[in-house]
VOBA-1610 file (N, C-alpha, C; in pm, whole numbers, padded with zeros to 5 digits, always signed):
BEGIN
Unk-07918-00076-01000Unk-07863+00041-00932Unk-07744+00003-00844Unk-07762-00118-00794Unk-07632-00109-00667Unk-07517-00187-00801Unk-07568-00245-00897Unk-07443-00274-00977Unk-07382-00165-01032Unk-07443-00072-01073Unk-07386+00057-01155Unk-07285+00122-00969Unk-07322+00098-00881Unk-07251+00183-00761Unk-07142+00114-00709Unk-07160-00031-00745Unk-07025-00136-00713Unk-06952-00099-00801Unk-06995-00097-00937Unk-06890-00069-01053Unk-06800+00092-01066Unk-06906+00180-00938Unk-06828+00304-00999Unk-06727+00292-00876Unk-06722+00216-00743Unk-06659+00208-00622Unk-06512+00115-00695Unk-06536+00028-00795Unk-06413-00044-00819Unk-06326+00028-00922Unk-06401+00120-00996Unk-06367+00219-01114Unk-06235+00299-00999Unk-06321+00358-00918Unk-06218+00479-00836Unk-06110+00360-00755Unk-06188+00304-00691Unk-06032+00229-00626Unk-05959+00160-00746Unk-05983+00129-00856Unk-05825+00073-00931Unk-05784+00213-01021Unk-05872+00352-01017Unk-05804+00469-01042Unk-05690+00473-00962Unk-05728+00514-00819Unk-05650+00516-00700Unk-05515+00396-00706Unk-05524+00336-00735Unk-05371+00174-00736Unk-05333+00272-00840Unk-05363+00243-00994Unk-05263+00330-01014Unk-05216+00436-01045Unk-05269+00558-00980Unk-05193+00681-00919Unk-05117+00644-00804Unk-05127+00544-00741Unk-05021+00481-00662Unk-04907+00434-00726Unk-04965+00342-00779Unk-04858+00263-00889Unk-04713+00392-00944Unk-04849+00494-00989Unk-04729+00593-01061Unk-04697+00690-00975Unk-04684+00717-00896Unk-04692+00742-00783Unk-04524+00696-00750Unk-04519+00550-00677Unk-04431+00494-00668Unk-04277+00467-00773Unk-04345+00441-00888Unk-04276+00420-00986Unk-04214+00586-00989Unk-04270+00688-00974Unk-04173+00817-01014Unk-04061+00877-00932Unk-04116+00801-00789Unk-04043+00815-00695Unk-03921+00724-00704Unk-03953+00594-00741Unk-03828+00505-00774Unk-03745+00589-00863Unk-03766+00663-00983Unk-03699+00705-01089Unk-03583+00818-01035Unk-03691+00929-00964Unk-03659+01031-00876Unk-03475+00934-00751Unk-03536+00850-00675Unk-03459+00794-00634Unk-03304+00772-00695Unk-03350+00698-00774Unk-03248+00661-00907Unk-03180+00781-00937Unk-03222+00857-01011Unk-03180+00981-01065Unk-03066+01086-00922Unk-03107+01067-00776Unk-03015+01100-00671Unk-02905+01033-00679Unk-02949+00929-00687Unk-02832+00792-00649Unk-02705+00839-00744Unk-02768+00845-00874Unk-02682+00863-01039Unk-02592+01000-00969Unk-02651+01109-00917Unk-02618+01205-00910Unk-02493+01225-00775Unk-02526+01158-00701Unk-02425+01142-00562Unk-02293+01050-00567Unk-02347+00927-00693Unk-02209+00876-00705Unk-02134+00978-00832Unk-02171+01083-00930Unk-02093+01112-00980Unk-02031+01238-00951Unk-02090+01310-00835Unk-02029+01367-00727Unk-01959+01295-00640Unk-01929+01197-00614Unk-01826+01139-00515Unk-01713+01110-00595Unk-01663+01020-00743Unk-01643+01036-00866Unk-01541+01139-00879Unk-01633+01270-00852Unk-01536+01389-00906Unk-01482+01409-00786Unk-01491+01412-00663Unk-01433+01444-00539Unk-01317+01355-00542Unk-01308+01225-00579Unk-01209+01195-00562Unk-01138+01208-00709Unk-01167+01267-00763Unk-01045+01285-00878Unk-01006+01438-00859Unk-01038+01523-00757Unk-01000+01632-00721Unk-00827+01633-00727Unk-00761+01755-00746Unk-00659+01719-00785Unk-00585+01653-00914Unk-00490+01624-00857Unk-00367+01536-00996Unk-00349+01376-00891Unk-00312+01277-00986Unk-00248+01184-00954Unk-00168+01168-00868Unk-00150+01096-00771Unk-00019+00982-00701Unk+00083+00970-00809Unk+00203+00990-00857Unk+00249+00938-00913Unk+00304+00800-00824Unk+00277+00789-00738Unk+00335+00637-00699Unk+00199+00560-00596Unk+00086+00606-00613Unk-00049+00525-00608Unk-00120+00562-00703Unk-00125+00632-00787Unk-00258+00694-00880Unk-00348+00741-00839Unk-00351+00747-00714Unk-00463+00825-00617Unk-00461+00981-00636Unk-00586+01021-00652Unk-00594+01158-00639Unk-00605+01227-00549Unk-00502+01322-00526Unk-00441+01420-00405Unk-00469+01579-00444Unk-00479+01677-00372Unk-00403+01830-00370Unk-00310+01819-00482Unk-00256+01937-00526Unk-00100+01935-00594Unk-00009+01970-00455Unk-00021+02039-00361Unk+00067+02019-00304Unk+00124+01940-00218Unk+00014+01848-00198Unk+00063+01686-00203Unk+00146+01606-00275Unk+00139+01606-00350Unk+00182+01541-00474Unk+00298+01561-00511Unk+00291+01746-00528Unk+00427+01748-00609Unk+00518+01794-00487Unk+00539+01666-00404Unk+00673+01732-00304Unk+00769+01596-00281Unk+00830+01548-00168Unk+00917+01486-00154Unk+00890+01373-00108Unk+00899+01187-00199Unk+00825+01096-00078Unk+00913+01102+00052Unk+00847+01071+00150Unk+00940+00978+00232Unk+00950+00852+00277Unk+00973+00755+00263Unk+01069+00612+00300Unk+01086+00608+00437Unk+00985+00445+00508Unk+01024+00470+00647Unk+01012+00285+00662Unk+01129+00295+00735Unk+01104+00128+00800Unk+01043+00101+00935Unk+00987+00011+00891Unk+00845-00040+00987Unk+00940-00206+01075Unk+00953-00189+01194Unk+00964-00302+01240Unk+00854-00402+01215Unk+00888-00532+01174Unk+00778-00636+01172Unk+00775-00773+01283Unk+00883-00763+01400Unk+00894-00870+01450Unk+00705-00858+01568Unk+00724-00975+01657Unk+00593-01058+01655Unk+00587-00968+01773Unk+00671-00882+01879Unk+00657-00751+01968Unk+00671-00666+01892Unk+00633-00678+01832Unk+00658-00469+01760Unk+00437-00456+01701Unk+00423-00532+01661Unk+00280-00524+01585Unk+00172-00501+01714Unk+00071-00413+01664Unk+00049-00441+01505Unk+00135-00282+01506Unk+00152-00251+01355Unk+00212-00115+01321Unk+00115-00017+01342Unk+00163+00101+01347Unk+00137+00237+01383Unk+00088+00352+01197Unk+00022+00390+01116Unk+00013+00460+01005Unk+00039+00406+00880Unk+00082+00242+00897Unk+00128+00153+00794Unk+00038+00146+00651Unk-00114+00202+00707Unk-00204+00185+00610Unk-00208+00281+00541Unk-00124+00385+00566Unk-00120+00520+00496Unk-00057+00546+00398Unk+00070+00410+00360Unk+00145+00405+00282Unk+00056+00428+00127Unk+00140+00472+00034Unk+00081+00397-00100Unk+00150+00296-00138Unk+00303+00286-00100Unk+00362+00165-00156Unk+00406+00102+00009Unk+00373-00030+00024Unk+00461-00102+00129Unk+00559-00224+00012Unk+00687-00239+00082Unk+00775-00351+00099Unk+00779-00427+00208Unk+00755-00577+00166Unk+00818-00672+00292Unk+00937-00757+00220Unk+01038-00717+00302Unk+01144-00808+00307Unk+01215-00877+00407Unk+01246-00976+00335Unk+01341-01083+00436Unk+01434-01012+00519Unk+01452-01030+00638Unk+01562-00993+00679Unk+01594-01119+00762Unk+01734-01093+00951Unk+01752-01197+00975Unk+01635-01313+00996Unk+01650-01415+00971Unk+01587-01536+01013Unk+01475-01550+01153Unk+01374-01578+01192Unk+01279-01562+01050Unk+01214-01446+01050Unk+01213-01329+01076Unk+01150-01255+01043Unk+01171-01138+00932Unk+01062-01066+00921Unk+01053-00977+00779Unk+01047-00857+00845Unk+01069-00752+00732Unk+01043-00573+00753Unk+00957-00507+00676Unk+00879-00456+00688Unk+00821-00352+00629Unk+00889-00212+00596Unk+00902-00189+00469Unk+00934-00037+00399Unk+00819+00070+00334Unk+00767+00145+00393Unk+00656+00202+00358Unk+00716+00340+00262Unk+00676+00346+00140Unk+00649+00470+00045Unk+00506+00554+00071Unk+00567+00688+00133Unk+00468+00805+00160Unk+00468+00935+00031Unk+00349+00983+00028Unk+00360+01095-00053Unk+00229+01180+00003Unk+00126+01135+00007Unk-00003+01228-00025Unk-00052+01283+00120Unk-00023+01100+00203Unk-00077+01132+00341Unk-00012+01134+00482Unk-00056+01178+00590Unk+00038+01224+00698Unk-00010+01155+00816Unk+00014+01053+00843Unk-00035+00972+00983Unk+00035+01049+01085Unk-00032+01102+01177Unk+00007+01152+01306Unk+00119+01075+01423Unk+00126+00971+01326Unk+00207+00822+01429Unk+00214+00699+01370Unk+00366+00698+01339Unk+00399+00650+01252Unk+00515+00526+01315Unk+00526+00372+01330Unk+00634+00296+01422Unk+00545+00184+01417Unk+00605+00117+01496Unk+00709+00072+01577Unk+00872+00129+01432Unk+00991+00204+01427Unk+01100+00210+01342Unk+01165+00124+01379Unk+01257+00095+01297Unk+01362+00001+01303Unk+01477+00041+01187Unk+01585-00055+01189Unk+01711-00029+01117Unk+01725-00069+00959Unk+01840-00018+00892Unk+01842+00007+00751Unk+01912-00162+00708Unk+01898-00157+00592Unk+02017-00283+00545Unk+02022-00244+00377Unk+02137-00272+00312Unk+02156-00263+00197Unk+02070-00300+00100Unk+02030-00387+00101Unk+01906-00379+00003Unk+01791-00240+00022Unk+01756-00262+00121Unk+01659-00102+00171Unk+01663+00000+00091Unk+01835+00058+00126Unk+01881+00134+00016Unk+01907+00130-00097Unk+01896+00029-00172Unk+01879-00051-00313Unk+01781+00053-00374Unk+01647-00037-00295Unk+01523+00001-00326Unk+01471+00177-00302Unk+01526+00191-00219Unk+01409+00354-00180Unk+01547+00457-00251Unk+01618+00406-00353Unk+01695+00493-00457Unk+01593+00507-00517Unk+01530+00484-00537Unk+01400+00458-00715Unk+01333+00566-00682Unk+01324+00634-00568Unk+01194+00755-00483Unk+01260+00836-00456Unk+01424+00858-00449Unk+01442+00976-00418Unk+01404+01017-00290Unk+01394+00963-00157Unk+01306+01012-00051Unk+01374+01066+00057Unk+01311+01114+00156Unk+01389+01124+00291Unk+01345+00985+00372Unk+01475+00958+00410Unk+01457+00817+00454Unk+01443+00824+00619Unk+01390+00744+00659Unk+01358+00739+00842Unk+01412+00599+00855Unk+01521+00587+00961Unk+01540+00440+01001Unk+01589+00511+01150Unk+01589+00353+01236Unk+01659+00384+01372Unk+01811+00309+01330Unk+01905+00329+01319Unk+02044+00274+01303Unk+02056+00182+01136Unk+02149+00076+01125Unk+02167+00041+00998Unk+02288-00070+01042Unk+02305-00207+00907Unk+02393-00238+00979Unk+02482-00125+00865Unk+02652-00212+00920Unk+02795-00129+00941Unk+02740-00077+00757Unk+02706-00144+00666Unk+02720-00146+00521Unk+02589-00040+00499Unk+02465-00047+00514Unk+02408+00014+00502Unk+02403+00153+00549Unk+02455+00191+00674Unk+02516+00314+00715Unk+02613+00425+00633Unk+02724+00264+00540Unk+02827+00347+00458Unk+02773+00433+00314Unk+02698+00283+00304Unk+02594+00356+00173Unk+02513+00475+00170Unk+02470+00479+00309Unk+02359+00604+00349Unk+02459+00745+00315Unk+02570+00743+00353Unk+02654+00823+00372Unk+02741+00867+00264Unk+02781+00750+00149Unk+02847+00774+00052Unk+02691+00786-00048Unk+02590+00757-00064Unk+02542+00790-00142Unk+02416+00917-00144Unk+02485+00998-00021Unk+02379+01102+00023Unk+02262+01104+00059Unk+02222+00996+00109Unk+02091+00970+00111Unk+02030+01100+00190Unk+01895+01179+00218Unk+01833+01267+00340Unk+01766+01128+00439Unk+01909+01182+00523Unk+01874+01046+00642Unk+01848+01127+00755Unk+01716+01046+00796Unk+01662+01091+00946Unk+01664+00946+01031Unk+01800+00969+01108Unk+01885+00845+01197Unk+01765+00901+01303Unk+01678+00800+01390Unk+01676+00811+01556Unk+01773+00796+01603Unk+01907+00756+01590Unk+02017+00723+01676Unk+02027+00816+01702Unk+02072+00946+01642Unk+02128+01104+01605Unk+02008+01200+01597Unk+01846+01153+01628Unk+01795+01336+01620Unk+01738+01275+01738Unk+01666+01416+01761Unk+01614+01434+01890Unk+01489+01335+01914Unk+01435+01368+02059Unk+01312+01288+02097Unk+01222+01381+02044Unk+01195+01487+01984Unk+01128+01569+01928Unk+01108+01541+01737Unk+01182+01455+01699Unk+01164+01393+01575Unk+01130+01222+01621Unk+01199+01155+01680Unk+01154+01023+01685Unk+01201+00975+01838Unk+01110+00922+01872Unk+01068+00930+02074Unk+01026+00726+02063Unk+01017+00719+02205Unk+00954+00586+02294Unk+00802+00626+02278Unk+00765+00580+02266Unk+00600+00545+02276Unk+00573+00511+02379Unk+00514+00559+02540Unk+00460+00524+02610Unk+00332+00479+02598Unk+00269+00487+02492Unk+00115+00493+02477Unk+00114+00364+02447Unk+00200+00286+02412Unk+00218+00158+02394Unk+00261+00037+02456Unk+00183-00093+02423Unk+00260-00177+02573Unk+00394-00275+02480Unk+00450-00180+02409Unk+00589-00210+02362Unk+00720-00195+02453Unk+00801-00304+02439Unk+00953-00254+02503Unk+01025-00239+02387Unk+01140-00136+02419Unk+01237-00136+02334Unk+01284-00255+02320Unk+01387-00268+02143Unk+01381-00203+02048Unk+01247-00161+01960Unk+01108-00214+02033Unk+01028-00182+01941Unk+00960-00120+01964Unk+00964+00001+02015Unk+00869+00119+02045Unk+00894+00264+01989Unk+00976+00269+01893Unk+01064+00430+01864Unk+00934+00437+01780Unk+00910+00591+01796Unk+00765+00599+01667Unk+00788+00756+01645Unk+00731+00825+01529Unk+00754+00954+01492Unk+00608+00955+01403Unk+00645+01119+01359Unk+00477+01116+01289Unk+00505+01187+01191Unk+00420+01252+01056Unk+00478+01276+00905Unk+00487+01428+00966Unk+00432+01470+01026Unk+00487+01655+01097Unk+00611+01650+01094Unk+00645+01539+01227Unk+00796+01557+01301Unk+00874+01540+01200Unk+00891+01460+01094Unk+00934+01443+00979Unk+00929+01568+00869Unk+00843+01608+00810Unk+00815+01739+00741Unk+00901+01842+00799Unk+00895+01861+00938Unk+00969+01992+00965Unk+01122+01955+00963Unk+01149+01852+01035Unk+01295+01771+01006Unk+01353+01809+00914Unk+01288+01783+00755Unk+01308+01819+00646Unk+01360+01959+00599Unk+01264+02034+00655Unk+01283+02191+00644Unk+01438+02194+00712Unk+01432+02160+00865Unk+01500+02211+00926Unk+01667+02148+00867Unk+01648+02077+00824Unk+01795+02043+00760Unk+01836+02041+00631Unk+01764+02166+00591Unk+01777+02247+00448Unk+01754+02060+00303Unk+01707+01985+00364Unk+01685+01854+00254Unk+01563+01933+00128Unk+01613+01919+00035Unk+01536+01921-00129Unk+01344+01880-00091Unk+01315+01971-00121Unk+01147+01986-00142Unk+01089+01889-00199Unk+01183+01882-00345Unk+01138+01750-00385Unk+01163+01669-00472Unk+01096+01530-00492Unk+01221+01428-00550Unk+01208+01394-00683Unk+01314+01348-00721Unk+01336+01344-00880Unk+01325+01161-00880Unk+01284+01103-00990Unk+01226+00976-00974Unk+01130+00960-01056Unk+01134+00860-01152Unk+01015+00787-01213Unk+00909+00743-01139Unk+00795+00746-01247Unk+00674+00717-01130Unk+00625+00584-01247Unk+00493+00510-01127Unk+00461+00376-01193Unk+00374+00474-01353Unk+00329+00332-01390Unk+00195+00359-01450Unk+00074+00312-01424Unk-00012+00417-01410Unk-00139+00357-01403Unk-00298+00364-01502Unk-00340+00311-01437Unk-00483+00318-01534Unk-00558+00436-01476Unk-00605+00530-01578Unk-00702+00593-01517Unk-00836+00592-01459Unk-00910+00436-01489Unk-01029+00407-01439Unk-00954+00230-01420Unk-01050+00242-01295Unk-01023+00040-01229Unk-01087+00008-01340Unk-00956-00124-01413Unk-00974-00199-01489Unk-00919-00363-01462Unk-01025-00463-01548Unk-00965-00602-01479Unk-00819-00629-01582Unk-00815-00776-01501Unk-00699-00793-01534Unk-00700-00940-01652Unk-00634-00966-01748Unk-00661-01125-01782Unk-00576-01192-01768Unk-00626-01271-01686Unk-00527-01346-01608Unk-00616-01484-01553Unk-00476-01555-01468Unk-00542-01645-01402Unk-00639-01604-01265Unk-00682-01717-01180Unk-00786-01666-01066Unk-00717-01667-00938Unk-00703-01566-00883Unk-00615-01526-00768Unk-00703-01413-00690Unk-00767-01548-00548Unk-00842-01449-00441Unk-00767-01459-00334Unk-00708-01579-00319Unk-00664-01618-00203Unk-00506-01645-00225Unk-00417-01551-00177Unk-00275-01578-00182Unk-00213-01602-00074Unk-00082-01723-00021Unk-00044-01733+00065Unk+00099-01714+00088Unk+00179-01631+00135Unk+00322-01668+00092Unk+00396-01686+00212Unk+00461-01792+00222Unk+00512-01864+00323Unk+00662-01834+00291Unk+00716-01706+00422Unk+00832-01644+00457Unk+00958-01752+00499Unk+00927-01855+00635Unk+00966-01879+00659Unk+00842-02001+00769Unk+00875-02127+00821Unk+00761-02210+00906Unk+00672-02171+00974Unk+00716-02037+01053Unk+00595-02002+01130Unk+00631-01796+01095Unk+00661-01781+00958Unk+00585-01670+00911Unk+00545-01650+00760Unk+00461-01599+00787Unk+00350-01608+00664Unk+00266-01460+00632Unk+00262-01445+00501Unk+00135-01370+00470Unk+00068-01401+00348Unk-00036-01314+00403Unk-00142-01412+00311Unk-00265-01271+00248Unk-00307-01346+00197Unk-00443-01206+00101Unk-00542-01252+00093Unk-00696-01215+00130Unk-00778-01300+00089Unk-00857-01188+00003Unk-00915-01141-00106Unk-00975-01103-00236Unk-01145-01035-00185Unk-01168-00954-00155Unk-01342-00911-00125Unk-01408-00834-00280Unk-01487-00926-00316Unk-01492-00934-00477Unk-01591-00773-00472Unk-01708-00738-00345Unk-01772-00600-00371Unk-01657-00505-00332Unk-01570-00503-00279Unk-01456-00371-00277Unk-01349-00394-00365Unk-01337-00460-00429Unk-01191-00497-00536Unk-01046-00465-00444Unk-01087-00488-00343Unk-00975-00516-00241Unk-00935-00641-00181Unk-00766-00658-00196Unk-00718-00781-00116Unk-00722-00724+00039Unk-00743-00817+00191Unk-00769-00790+00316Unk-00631-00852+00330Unk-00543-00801+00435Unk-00401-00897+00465Unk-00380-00910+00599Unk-00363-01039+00644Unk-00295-01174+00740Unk-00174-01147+00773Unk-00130-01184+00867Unk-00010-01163+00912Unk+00031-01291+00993Unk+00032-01397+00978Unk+00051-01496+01046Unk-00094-01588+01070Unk-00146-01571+00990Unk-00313-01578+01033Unk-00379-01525+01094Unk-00321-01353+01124Unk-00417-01317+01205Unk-00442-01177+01102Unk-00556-01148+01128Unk-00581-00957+01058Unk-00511-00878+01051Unk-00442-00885+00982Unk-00350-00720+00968Unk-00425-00584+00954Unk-00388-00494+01079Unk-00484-00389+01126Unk-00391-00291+01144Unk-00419-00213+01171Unk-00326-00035+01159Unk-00306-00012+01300Unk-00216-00019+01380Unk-00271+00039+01513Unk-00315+00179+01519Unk-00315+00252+01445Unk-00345+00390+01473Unk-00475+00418+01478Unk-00594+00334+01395Unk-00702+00346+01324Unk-00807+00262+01356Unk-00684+00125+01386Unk-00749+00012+01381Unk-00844-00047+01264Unk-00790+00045+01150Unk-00853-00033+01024Unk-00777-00124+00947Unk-00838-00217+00882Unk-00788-00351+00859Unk-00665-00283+00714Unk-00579-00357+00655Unk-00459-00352+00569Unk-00504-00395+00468Unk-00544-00333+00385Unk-00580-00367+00245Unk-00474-00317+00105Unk-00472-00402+00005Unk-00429-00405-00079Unk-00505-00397-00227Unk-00450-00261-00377Unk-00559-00303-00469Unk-00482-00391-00565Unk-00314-00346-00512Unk-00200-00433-00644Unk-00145-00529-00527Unk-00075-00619-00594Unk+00042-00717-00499Unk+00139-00757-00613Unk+00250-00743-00577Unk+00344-00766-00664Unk+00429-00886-00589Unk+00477-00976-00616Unk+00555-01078-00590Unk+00672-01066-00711Unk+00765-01026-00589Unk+00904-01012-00659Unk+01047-01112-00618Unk+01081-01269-00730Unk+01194-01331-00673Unk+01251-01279-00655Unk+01374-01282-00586Unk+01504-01204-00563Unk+01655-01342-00513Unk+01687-01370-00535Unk+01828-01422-00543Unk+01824-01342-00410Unk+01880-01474-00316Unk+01861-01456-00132Unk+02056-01510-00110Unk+02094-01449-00032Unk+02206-01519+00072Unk+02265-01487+00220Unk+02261-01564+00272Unk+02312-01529+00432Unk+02432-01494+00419Unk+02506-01373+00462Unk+02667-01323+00458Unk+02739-01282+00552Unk+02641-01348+00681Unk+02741-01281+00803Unk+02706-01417+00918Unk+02780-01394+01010Unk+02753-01526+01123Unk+02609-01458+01224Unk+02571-01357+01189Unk+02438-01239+01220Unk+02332-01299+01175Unk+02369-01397+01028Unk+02252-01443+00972Unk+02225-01291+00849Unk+02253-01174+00852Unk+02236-01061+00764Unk+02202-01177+00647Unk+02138-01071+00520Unk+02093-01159+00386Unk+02158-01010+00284Unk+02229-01050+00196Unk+02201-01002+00028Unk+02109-01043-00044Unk+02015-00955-00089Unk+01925-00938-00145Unk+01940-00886-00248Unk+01965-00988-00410Unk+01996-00926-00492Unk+01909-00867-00586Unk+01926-00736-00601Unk+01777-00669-00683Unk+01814-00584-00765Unk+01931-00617-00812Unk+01962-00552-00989Unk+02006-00661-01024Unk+01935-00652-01185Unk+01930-00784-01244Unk+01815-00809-01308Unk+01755-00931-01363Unk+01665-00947-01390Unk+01554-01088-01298Unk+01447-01089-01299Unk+01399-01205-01183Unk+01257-01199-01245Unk+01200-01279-01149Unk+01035-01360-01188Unk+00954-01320-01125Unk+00818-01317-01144Unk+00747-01275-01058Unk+00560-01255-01092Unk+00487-01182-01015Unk+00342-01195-01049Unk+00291-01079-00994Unk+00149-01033-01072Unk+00132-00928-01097Unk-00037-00959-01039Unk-00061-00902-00940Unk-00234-00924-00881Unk-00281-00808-00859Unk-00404-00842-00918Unk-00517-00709-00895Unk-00671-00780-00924Unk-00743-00715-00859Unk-00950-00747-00888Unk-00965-00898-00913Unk-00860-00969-00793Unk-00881-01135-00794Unk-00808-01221-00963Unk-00719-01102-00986Unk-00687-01223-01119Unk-00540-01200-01100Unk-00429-01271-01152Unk-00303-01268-01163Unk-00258-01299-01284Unk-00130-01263-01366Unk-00055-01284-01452Unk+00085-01321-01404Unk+00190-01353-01504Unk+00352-01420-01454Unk+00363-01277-01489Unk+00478-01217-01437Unk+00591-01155-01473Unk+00722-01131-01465Unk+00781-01032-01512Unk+00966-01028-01519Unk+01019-00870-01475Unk+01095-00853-01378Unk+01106-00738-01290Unk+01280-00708-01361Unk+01319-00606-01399Unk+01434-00564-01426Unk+01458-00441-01381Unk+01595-00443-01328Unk+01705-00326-01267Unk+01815-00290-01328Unk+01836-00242-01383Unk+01967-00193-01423Unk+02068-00111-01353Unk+02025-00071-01288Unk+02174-00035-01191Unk+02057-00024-01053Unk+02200+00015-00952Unk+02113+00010-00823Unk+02015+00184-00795Unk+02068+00295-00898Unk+01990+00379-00848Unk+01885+00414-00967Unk+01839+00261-01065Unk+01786+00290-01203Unk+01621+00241-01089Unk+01471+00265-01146Unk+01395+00225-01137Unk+01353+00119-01128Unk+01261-00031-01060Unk+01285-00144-01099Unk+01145-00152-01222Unk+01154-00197-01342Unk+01040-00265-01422Unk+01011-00357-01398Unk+00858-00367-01394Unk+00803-00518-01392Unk+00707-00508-01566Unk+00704-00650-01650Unk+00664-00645-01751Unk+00602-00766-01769Unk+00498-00749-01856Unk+00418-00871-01883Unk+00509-00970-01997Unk+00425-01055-02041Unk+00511-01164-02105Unk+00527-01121-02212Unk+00475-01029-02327Unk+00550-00909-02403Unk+00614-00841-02364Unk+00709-00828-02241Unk+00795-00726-02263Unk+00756-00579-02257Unk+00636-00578-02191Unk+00557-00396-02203Unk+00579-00376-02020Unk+00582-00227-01996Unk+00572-00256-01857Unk+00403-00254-01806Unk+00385-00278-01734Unk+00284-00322-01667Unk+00236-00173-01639Unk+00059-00176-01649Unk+00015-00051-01568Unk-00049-00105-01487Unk-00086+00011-01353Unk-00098-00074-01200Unk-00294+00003-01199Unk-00333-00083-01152Unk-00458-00033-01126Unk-00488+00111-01016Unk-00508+00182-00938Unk-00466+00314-00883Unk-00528+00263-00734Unk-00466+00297-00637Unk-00473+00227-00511Unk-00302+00179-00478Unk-00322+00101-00316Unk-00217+00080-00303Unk-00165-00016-00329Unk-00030-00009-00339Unk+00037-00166-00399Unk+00104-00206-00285Unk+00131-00343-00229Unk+00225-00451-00166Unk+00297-00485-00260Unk+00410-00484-00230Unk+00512-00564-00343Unk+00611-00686-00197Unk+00567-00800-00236Unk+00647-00932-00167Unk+00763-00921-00225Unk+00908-00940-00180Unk+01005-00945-00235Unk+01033-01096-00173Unk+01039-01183-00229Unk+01098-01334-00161Unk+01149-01428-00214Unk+01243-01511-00146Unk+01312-01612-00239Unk+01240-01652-00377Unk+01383-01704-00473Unk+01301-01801-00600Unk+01231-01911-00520Unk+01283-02012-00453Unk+01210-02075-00414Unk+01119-02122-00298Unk+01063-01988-00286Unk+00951-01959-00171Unk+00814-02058-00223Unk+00767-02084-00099Unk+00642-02163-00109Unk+00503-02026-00134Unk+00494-02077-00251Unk+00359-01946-00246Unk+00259-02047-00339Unk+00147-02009-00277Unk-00004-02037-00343Unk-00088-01964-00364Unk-00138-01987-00453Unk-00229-01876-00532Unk-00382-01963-00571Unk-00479-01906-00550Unk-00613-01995-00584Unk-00695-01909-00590
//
């Protein structure tokens, strides 16, 4: 008798495990089945909209289909960290005088409330932000870049010439002039209006992939590119976000507005044929033509070859067939720096 009552007590408790068991297990499934369901609702949220044509990011249309604007970012070692820099879809760093570099930020989709440290134009600048069609933001220019602005119509928004109501001092900042002029994509937007400038711009756009895809290539997490002895930037690769994080001298490159760190999903390294042409130290930066270069995305790199054909043609970058390159969708850095810059890649 007490064996038949042990046996019916172990009968119900391993009933009981597993209606637990399944129990658990349906709930895992259930789980699962949310999870499936929330990322392909997040998925479609961000493909809301049309394309970036110059990030691949999905925006509004009336985002999208309007006018970029082009703004130079002071980069000297008092001006940082920058002000909306992360908002860009496309940044440029280029050489300028000795040793330091500039930042050129390409806007389209998004509107940082505060946007600086600005700074001045140089001929190459205007080289480049021909390809976008944009309204351009600088504080002054030298004598050449001014003429160009002028003979080649650029929609120029000078701080020299508009008000403190388009581009102002930053008190909020423990900047001194020259590096404190800052403006925001409003003060800019209405600017626009208000000086009857084109809605919007005519301009080739990159190509991209419609879903993140890798790359085949060599292994590139960690990139360093050495500007000049004591300036540098650098990338280091975070393999769960398929994002490069960026350095600025060895230190974090961070947004001042946000304070979120500077990330990258493309990097383009573009040679350029360098020369000093004034006793200023000024540089020509030659960028029509053809030149060398490398193509990074999701930790891998390939060589490539960047061509211009005139100064207001688009620039191509192409793989070692000769195809142009499509860019993964996110934002791109493009390095513009000497042929024979010290750069490492690992």
């Amino acid at each position: 008798m007490k064996k038949l009552f042990f046996l019916i007590i172990f009968l119900l408790l391993l009933t009981g495990c597993r209606r637990n068991e399944t129990r658990v297990i349906e709930e895992e499934i259930i789980k699962d089945v949310e999870d499936i369901k929330k990322t392909e609702e997040e998925v479609e949220i961000i493909k809301e909209g049309i394309p970036s044509p110059i990030s691949g990011i999905y925006a509004p249309e009336t985002k999208v289909n309007r006018r970029p604007v082009v703004i130079m970012f002071d980069n000297h070692p008092n001006a940082r960290w920058q002000s909306g820099l992360s908002q860009a879809e496309i940044v440029y760093e280029f050489l300028v005088e000795a040793p330091y570099t500039r930042y050129m930020g390409v806007y389209l989709i998004n509107e940082p409330e505060s946007i600086g440290p600005i700074r001045s134009s140089r001929p190459y600048f205007v080289t480049t932000l021909l390809e976008y069609d944009p309204i351009y933001v600088r504080v002054g220019g030298s004598s050449q870049a001014k003429k160009d602005i002028i003979q080649l119509k650029i929609a120029d928004i000078d701080g020299l010439s508009s008000s403190n109501k388009v581009l102002w001092k930053n008190k909020n900042v423990n900047k001194k002039a020259p590096h404190n002029t800052y403006t925001s994509m409003d003060a800019i937007r209405k600017t626009q209006e208000e000086r009857k400038y084109k809605l919007f711009g005519e301009y080739e756009s990159f190509k991209f992939h419609e879903e993140d895809e890798e790359l085949d290539g060599f292994k590139a997490e960690e990139i360093v590119i050495n500007y000049y002895k004591n300036n540098m930037s650098s990338y280091t690769y975070n393999p769960e976000e398929k994002l490069y994080y960026r350095k600025k001298d060895g230190k974090e490159h961070i947004d001042e507005l946000d304070k979120n760190p500077i990330v990258a999903k493309n990097i383009i390294i573009q040679e350029a044929k360098t020369k000093i042409i004034d006793k200023e130290g000024r540089l020509d930066i030659d960028l029509i033509g053809e030149g060398k270069g490398k193509y990074i995305t999701n930790g891998k790199a390939i060589d490539i070859k960047w061509s211009k054909k005139s100064r207001s043609e688009k620039t191509h970058f192409l793989n070692e067939k000769g195809e142009e390159i499509t860019l993964n969708p996110g934002v791109t850095w493009i390095q513009v720096v000497r042929p024979d810059s010290n750069i490492e890649i690992k």
